[in-house]
C-alpha positions in Angstrom: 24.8 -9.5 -6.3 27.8 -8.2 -4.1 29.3 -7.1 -7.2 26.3 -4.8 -7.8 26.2 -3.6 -4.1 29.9 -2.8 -4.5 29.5 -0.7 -7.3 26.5 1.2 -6.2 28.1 2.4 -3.4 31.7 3.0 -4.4 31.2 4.2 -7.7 28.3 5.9 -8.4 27.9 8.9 -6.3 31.1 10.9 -8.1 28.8 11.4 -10.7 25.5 12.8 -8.7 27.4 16.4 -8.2 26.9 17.0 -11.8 23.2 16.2 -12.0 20.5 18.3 -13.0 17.7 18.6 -10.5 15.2 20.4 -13.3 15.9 17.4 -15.6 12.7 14.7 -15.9 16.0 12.1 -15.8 18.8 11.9 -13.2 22.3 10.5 -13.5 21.8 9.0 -10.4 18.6 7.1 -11.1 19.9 6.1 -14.7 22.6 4.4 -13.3 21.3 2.5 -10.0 18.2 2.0 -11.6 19.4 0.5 -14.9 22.2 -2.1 -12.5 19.2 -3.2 -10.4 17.1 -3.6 -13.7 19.9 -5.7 -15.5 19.9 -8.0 -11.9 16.3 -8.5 -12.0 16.2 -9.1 -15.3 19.5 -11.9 -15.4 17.3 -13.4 -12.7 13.9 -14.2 -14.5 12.9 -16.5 -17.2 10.2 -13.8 -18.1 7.6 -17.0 -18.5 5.1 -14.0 -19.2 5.5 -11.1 -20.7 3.0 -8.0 -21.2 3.1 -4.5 -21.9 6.4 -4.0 -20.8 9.2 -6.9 -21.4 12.0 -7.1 -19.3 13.4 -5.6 -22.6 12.2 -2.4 -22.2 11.5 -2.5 -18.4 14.4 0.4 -17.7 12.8 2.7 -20.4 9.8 2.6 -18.8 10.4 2.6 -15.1 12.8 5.4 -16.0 10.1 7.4 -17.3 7.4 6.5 -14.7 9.0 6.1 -11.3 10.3 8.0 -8.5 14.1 7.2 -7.7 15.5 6.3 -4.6 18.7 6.5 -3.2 19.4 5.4 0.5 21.8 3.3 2.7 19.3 1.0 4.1 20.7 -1.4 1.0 17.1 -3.8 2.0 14.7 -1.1 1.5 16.7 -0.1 -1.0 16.8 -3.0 -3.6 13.4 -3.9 -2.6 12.0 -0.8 -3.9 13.3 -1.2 -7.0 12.2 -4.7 -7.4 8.6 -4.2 -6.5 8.8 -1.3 -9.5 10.2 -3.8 -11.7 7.5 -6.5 -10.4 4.7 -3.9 -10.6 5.3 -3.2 -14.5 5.1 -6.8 -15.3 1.5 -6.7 -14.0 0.6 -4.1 -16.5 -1.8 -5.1 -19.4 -3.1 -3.8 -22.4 -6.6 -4.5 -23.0 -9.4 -4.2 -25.4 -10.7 -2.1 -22.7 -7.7 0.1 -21.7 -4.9 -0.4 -19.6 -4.9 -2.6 -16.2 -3.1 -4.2 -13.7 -3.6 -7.9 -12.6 -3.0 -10.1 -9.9 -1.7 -13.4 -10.6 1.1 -13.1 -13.5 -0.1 -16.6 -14.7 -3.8 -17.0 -15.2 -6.3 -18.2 -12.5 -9.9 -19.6 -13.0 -11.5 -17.3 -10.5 -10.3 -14.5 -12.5 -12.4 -11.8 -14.4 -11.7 -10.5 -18.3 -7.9 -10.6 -19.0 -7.0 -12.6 -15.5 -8.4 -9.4 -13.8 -9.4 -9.9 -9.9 -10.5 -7.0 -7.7 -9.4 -8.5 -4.3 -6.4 -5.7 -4.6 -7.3 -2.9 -6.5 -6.9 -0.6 -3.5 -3.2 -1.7 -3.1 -2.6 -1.7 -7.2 -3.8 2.3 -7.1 -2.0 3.7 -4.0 0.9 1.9 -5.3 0.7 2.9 -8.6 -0.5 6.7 -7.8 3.2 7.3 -8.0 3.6 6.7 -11.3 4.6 9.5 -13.8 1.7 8.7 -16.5 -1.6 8.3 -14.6 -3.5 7.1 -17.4 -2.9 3.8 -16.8 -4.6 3.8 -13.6 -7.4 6.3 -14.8 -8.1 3.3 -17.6 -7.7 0.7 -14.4 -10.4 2.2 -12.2 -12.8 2.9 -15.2 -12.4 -0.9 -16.5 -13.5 -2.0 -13.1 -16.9 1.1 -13.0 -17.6 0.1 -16.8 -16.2 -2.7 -18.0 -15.6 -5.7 -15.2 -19.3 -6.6 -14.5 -20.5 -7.6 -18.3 -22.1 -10.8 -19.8 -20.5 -14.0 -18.0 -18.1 -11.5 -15.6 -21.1 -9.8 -13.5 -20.2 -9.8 -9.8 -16.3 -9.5 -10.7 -16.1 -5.7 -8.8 -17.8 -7.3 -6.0 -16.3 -10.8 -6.1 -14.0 -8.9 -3.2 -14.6 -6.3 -0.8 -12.6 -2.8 -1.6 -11.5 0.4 -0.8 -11.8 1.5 -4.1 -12.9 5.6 -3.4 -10.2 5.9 -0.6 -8.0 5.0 -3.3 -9.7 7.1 -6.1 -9.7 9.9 -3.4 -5.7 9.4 -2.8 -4.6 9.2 -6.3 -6.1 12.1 -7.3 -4.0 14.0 -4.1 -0.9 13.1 -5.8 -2.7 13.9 -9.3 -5.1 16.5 -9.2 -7.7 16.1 -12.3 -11.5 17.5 -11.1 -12.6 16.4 -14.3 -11.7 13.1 -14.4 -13.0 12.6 -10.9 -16.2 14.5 -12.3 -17.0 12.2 -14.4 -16.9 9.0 -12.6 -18.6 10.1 -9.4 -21.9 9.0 -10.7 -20.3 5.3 -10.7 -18.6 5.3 -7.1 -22.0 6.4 -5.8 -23.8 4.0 -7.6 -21.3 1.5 -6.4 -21.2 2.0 -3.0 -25.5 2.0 -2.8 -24.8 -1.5 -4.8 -22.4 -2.5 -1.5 -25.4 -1.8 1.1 -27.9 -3.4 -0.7 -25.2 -6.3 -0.6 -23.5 -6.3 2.6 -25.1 -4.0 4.4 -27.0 -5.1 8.0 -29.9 -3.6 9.8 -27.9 -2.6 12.5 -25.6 -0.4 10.0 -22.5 -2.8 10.0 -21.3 -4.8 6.5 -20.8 -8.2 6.8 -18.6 -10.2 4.6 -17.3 -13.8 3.9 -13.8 -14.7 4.3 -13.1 -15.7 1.2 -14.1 -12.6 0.1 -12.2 -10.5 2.2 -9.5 -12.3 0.1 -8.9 -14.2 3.2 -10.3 -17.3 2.7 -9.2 -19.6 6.2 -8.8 -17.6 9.0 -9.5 -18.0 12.5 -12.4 -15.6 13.0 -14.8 -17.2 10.2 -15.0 -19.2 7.0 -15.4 -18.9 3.6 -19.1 -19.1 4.3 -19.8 -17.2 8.0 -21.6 -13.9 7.4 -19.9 -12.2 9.5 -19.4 -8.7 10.5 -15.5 -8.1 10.2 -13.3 -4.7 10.8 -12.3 -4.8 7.2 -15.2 -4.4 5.4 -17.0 -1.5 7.5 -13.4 0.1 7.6 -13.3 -0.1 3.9 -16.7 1.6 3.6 -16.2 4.1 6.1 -12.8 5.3 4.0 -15.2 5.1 1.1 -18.0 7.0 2.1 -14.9 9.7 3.9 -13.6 9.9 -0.1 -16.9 10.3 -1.7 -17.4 13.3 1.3 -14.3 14.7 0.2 -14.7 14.4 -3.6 -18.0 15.9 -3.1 -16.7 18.6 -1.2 -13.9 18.9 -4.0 -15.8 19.6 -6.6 -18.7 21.6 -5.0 -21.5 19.0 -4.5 -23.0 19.2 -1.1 -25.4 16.8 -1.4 -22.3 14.1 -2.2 -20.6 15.8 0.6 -23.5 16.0 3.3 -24.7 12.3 2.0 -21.3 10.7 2.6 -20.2 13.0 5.7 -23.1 11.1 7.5 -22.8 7.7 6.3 -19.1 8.0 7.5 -20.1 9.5 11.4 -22.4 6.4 11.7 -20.4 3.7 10.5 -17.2 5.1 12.8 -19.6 5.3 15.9 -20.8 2.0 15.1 -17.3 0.1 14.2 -16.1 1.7 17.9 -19.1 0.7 19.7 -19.8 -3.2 18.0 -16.5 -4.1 16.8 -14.0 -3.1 19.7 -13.7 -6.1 21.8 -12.8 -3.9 25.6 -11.9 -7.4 26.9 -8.6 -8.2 24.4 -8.7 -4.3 23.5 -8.7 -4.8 19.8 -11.4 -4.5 17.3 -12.2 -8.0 16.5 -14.8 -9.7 13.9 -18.7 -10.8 15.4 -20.4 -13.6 14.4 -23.5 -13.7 12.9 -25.4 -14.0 16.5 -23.7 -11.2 17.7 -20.6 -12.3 19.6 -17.3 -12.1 19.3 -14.7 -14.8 17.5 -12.6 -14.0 20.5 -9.2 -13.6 18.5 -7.3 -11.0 17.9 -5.9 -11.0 13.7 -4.3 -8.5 11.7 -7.5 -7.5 10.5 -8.6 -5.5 13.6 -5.5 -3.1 12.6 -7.6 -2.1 9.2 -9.7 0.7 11.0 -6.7 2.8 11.3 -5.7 2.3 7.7 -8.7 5.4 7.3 -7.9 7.3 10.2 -11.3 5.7 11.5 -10.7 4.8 15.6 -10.9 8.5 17.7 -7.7 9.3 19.2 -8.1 8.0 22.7 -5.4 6.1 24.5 -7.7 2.8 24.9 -8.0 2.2 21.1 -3.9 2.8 20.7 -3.2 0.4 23.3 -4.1 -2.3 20.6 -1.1 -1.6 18.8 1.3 -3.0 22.0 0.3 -6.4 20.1 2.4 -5.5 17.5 5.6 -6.0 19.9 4.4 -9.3 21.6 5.6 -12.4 20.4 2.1 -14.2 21.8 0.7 -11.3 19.6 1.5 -10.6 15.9 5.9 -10.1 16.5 7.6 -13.0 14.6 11.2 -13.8 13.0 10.4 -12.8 9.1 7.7 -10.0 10.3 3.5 -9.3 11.1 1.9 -12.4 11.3 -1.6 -12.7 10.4 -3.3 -14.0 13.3 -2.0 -13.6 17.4 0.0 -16.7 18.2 -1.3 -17.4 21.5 -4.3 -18.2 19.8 -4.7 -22.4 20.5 -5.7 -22.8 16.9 -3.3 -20.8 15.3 -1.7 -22.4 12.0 -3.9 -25.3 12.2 -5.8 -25.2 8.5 -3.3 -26.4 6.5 0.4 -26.4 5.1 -0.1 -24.3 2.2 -2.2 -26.3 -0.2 -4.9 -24.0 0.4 -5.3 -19.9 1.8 -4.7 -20.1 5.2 -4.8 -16.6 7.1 -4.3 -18.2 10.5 -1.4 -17.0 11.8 0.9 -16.8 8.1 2.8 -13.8 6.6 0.6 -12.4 3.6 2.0 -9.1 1.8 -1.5 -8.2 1.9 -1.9 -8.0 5.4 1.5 -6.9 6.3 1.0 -3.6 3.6 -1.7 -2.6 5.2 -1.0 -3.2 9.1 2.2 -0.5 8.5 -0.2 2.0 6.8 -2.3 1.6 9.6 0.7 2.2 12.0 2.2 5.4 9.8 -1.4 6.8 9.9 -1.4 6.2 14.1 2.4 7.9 14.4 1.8 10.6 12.0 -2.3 11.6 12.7 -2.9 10.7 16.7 -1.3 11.6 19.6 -2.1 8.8 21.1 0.5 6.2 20.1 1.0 3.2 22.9 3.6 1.8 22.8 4.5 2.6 19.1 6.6 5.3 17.5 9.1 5.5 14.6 11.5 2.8 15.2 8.8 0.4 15.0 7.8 1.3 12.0 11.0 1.7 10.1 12.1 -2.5 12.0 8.9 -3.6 10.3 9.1 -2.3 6.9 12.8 -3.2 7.0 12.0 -6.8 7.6 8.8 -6.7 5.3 11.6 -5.9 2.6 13.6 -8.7 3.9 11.1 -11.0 3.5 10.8 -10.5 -0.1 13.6 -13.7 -1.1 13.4 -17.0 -2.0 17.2 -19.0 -2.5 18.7 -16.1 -1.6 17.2 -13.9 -4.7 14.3 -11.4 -4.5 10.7 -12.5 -4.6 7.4 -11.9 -3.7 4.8 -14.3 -3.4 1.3 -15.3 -1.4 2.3 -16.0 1.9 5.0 -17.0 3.7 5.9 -19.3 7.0 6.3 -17.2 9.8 9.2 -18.7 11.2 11.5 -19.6 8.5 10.1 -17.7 5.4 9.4 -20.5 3.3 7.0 -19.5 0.6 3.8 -22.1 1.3 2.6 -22.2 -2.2 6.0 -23.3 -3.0 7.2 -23.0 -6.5 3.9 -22.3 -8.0 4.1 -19.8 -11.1 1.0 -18.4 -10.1 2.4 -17.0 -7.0 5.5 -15.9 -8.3 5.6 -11.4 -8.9 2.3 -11.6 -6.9 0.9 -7.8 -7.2 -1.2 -8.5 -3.6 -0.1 -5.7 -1.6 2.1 -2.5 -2.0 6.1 -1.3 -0.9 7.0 1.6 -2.8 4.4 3.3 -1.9 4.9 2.7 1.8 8.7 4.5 1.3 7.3 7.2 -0.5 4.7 8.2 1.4 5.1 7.0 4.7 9.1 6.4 5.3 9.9 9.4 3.8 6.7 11.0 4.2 5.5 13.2 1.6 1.7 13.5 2.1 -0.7 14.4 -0.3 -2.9 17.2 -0.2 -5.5 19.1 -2.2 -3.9 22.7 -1.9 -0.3 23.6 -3.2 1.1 22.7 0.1 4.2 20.1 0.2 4.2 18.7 3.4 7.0 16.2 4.6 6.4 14.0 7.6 9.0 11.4 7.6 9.2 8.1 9.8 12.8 7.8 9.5 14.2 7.7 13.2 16.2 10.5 14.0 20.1 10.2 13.3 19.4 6.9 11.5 20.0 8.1 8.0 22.6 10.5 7.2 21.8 10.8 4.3 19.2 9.8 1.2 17.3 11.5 -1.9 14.0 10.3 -3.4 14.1 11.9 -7.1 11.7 12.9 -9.6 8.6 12.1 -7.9 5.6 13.4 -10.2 3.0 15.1 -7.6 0.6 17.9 -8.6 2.1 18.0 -12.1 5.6 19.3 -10.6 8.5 17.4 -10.2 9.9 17.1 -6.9 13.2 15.8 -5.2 13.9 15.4 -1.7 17.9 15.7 -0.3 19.4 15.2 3.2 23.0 15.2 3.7 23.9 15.6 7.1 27.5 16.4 6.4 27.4 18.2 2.8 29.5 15.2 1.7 27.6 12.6 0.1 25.7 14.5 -2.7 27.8 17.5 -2.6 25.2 20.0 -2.6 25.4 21.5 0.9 24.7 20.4 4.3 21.1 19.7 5.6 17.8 19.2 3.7 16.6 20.2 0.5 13.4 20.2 -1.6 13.8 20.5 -5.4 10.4 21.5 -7.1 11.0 21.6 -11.1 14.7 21.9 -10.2 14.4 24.8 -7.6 15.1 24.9 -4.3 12.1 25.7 -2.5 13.0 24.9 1.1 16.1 24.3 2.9 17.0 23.9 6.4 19.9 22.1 8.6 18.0 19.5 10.1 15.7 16.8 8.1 12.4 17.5 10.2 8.6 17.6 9.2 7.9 20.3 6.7 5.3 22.3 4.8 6.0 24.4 2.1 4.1 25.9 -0.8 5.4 24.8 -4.1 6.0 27.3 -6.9 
């Protein structure tokens, strides 16, 4: 491994002054990206294989994924390794392409060891991906095909974000007809969610174990209770089905969803913020609250839900506190000053009492990026933060000193808790790349032709970094900052390449919008 570091950044960059910005390939990706590949794959016994072998794994990421150069080395080879972990997960079906789980096969999994529990993760992860079509056959396996003969319930079997993540692939891919034709199913899916989960006061309800979180502090696998997640995720939903309506010209979508969204946002603020602990906190079935602060009351920001007021940021100060959620190997799962915290168990089970999950820790920094880059209210938070978290969220990702990802994680050594389990081994559970791309570097989808940049890198903390041949609205763009002219040789300052022309240049690396041509 220090040979590989060692080469990447001594010998590599003499040959990025002769590469072609308008070409689909860079010299720059081909050769980091191909070193980390060759790593990865002298690591892994490939027990499984799917569509793509570790044989052909730098073919295809080469053609599908955005390429990253930085000197944050952490970040760095992490990003590449949840690519190359990501492809492993994808699977050829009778019924198109999807993405699973588990790389081994679990009982409590659906056709073709399919499980729902992180489809919202799978797409915004995988929106980045230069051939879409394998997440267009993804969602339409889980509106068509997941709920047949002895599979029924499989879509539901976990609660989703599913038409937030719909919504935001199809910013970075525009295709009104795709999203056209499955708009009949979301709707018909998110009716199928109230008559479910839905309570008379307005508010969802949902088991643990089918939050995905199966023993946490707040509940069981059994409690009906009314948590932040689920009401979140069906606020985002019913937000995306507003916006897809208004998209393609269906007001009665739009005006349907656009009030389903008001109520359940009034109703998450006024039931499910606890002014006492000021955080949003799960209620029990009689009405009270479990009186705990966990991870999960940081999902209502994930969707831009909580107003921007000053009381509702202050909930993020938690994130600093080590009798909150701060720990040695990153966002804990469950406030440690809790008196019950890590008591379910040593790993033989789920516990979401305190541990690391990828899950959790995904989605806590999307809900921060969204809080830093959409409120003005921000606490105590701000852009260093963010960028300590995600670097230690990369960290996290070893095991004997070689990458990894797995279930969950002790919070105070790292250990893995499920241990040397295959199942848990490449587990596709939460998302990484995604987070750089859109939120570290920042580029922020949007319907019209507008490229807009809103990075989280702290100021003067990179000199220098380029994200390559991302695929957004058909186009191809690169993003360049050099401070001194010296590392890529192209000229001082920041660049964006769309289809190899420089559309926007300026001296300092600063939030941006720019129309692409």
């Amino acid at each position: 491994m220090k040979k590989l570091k060692i080469y990447l950044s001594t010998t590599l960059f003499s040959l990025i002054a002769i590469t072609s910005f308008g070409q689909q390939k860079s010299i720059l990706g081909t050769i980091k990206l191909k070193k980390y590949v060759e790593y990865f794959n002298s690591i892994d016994t490939e027990a499984v294989k799917n569509f793509v072998p570790n044989a052909d794994a730098f073919k295809w990421l080469e053609a599908n994924v955005p390429l990253l150069d930085c000197p944050d080395s952490v970040i760095e080879q992490n990003y590449y390794y949840r690519w190359w972990t990501y492809r492993k997960h994808l699977v050829k079906t009778p019924d198109g392409f999807i993405f699973t789980e588990f790389i081994e096969p679990v009982k409590h999994a659906g056709k073709y060891n399919s499980i729902s529990c992180a489809l919202g993760h799978h797409i915004y992860e995988g929106r980045w991906l230069k051939n879409n079509d394998y997440l267009k056959d993804y969602i339409k396996f889980w509106l068509y095909h997941a709920d047949v003969g002895q599979t029924k319930q499989r879509f539901h079997q976990f609660s989703s974000w599913v038409d937030d993540a719909v919504y935001q692939n199809n910013l970075v891919n525009p295709d009104q007809e795709f999203l056209k034709s499955i708009l009949p199913a979301l709707d018909a899916d998110y009716a199928k969610w109230e008559k479910e989960r839905q309570l008379k006061d307005g508010l969802f309800w949902q088991n643990d174990v089918k939050d995905g979180m199966e023993e946490s502090i707040s509940g069981s696998r059994k409690d009906q209770n009314r948590r932040p997640t689920i009401s979140s995720y069906m606020y985002g939903n019913a937000m995306a089905l507003s916006n897809i309506g208004a998209l393609l010209n269906d007001e009665a979508i739009k005006s349907k969803y656009t009030a389903k969204a008001e109520t359940l946002k009034k109703l998450v603020q006024d039931s499910l913020w606890n002014s006492t602990s000021s955080f949003f906190e799960t209620k029990k079935p009689k009405g009270g609250f479990a009186n705990v602060r966990e991870a999960i009351g940081f999902t209502p920001w994930d969707f831009n839900l909580p107003d921007d007021k000053a009381i509702y940021a202050k909930a993020w100060n938690q994130l600093l506190d080590t009798a909150g959620f701060k720990s040695p190997w990153g966002i804990i799962t469950a406030e440690r000053r809790d008196p019950t915290f890590r008591t379910r168990g040593t790993g033989h089970s789920c516990e979401w009492d305190g541990a690391l999950w990828p899950f959790a820790s995904s989605q806590t920094l999307k809900g921060l990026s969204n809080l830093l880059t959409n409120y003005k209210n921000h606490g105590k938070m701000n852009s260093k933060v963010f960028y300590n978290e995600l670097h230690q969220f990369a960290a996290s990702h070893v095991k004997n000193g070689k990458p990894y990802i797995g279930e969950y994680q002790d919070e105070k050594n790292g250990d893995w808790l499920k241990g040397d389990n295959p199942r848990s081994s490449f587990y596709n559970h939460s998302t990484f790349c995604d987070l750089v791309i859109n939120d570290l570097i920042g580029i922020k989808p949007r319907q019209d032709n507008i490229l807009e940049i809103y990075s989280l890198i702290p100021k003067g903390k990179w000199d220098w970094f380029m994200l390559d041949n991302v695929s957004y609205h058909n186009k191809t763009v690169s993003l360049l900052w050099d401070k001194t002219g010296k590392k890529y040789n192209k000229g001082k300052g920041f660049y964006i390449y769309v289809d190899g022309k420089v559309v926007h240049q300026s001296k300092d690396f600063k939030p941006v919008k720019v129309e692409m041509k």
